[in-house]
N, C-alpha and C positions, 0 to 999 in steps of 0.2 A: 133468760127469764123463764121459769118453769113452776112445777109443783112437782115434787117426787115425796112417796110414801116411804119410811125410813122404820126402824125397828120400833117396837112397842106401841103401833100407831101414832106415832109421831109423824105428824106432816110438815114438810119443807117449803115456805117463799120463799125462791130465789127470783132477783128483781133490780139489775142494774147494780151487781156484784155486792148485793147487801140481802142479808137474810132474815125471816122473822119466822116462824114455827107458833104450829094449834097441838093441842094433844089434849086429851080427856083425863081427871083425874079422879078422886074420889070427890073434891069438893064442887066439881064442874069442869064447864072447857072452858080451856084457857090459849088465851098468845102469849107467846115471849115476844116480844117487841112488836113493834109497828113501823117496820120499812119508812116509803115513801110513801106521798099521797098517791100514785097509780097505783101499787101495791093494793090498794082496795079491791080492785077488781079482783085481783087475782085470790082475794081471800074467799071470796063463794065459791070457786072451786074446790082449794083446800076443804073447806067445812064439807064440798057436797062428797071428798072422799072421804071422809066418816060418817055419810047420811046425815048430817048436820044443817042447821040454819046460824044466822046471826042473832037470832033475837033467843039464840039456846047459849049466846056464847058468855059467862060469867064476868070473866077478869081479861086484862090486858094487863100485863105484870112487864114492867118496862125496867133492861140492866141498867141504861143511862139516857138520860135524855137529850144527846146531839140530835138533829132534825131529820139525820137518814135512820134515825131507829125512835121517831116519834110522829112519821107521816103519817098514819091514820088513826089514830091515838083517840082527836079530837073526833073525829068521824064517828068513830065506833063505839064512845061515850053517848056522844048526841042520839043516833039512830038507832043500838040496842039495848042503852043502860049499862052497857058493861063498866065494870070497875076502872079504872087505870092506875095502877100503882107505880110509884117509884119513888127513892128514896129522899130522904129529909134536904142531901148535900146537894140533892142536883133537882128540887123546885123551882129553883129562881130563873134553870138554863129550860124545864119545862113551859114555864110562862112566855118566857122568849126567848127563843130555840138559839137564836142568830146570836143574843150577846153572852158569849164566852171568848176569854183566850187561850189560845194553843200555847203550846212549848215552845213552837217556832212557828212562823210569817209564813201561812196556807200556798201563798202566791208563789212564792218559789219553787215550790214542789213539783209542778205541771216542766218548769224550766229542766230541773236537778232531774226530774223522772217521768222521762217522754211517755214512758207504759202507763204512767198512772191516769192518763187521757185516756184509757179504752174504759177507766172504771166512771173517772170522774165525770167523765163528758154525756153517756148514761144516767149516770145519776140527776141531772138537770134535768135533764126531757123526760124523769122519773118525777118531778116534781121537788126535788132537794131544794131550789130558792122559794118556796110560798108552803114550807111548813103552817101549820096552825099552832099557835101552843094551847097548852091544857093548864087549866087553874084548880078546877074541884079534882081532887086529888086523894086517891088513898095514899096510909105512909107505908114502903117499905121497910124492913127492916130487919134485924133476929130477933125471931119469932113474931112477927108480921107478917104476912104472907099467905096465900092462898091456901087452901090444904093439900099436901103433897109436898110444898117447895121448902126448899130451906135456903136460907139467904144467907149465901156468905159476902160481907163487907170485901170491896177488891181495890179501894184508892186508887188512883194516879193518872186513868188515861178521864176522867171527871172526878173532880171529888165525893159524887156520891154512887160511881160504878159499884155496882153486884155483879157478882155471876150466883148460877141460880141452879142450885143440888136438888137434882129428884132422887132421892134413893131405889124410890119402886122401880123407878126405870133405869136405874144404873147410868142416869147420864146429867152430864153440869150442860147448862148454856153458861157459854162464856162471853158471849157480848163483845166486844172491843179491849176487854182483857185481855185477849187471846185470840187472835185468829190465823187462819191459813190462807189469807192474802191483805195485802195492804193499800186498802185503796189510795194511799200520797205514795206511792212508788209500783205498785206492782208487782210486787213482790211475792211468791208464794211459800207456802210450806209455815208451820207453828211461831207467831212472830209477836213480837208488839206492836201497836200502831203508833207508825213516824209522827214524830212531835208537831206534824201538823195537825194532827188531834188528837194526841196525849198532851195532857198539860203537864204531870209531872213525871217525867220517863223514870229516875228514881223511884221511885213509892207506885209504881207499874210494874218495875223489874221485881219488889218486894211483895208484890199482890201474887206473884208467883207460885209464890211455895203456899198460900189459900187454895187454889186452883187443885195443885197436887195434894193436896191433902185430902179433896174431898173422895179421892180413888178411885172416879168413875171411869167407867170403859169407853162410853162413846161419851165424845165432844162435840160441840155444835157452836159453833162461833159466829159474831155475829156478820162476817167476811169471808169467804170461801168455803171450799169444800167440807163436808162433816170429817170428823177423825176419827178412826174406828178402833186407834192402838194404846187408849186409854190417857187418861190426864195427868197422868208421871211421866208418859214417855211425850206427851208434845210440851211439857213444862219446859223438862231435860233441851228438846229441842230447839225451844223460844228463849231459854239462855244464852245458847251459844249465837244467835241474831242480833248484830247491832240496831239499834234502835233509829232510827234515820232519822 
């Protein structure tokens, strides 16, 4: 659980092996996602390392709406006005967070993959079961979006996953697309996430080559470590990963 400062002023929550990021744009400041509801705390710090408050912060631009990347969502609507946006396909899992299905049965996973208790078991006492959802809702979408972002459509791990191209800053959030740890196993390095929360690992494995296209150097996912070796070379590497 930390705050680290990252290139282009981009600020890092890291908070029970799930990430969420503030960074300034031209059209305001904005988050990428919304952790968990403790996650809150740790975003006045973030803001105070860009001399920031919350009632300066614009948008919450959200990749998917699962409940460990829509904890403070609701919070942060209510108390500073900010926007929250997310896309058209995954409204219904923002209203309530809890009813979606997975690709495969959540429960086994802890069984198949003892590591995945050092993430999963955090994430609770992070507030993972008492999400809020959110109703009033901007849409994401192409050419929707905050100014700065570009939204590329990423299917498969929800049906309305984005990952989120900044150009000026040479770098995608990849959300659940793509990350470098898997919270249902434990797993590290460039990956998909296990079909206990990917619904369709197909059309995940296909949202791939979106990801590489957008060319950016640095990666920011919404599970593990940032990637510094650009978004062709952790695509390449998230291929050759069985999807669990």
């Amino acid at each position: 659980m930390g705050i680290s400062r990252l290139e282009h002023g981009i600020v890092r929550i890291e908070d029970a092996g799930t990430n969420c990021y503030v960074m300034e744009l031209a059209g305001g400041l904005v988050f990428v996602d919304a952790g968990l509801p403790r996650t809150w705390r740790l975003t006045h710090e973030a803001l105070q390392a860009l001399g920031r408050r919350w009632d300066e912060v614009t948008d919450v631009v959200v990749t998917h709406a699962h409940f460990d990347h829509l904890g403070f969502a609701a919070r942060a609507q209510r108390e500073s006005g900010a926007r929250v946006w997310v896309h058209p396909g995954d409204h219904r899992i923002a209203a309530h967070p809890y009813r979606y299905r997975p690709g495969r049965p959540r429960l086994l996973y802890p069984l198949l993959y003892p590591a995945s208790l050092r993430v999963l078991g955090p994430m609770v006492l992070a507030g993972a079961l008492r999400v809020e959802g959110v109703e009033l809702l901007e849409t994401l979408d192409i050419g929707s979006a905050p100014a700065g972002v570009t939204v590329v459509p990423t299917p498969g791990h929800t049906d309305g996953h984005c990952v989120l191209h900044v150009p000026e800053l040479d770098t995608v959030f990849t959300g659940d697309a793509l990350v470098t740890l898997d919270p249902y196993t434990g797993r590290r390095g460039p990956r998909i996430v296990a079909q206990a929360g990917t619904r369709d690992a197909p059309s995940a494995r296909r949202s791939l080559d979106r990801i590489a296209e957008t060319g950016a150097r640095l990666v920011l996912p919404g599970h593990g470590e940032p990637w510094h070796d650009g978004a062709v070379a952790a695509v390449e590497s998230a291929r050759h990963t069985e999807i669990a």
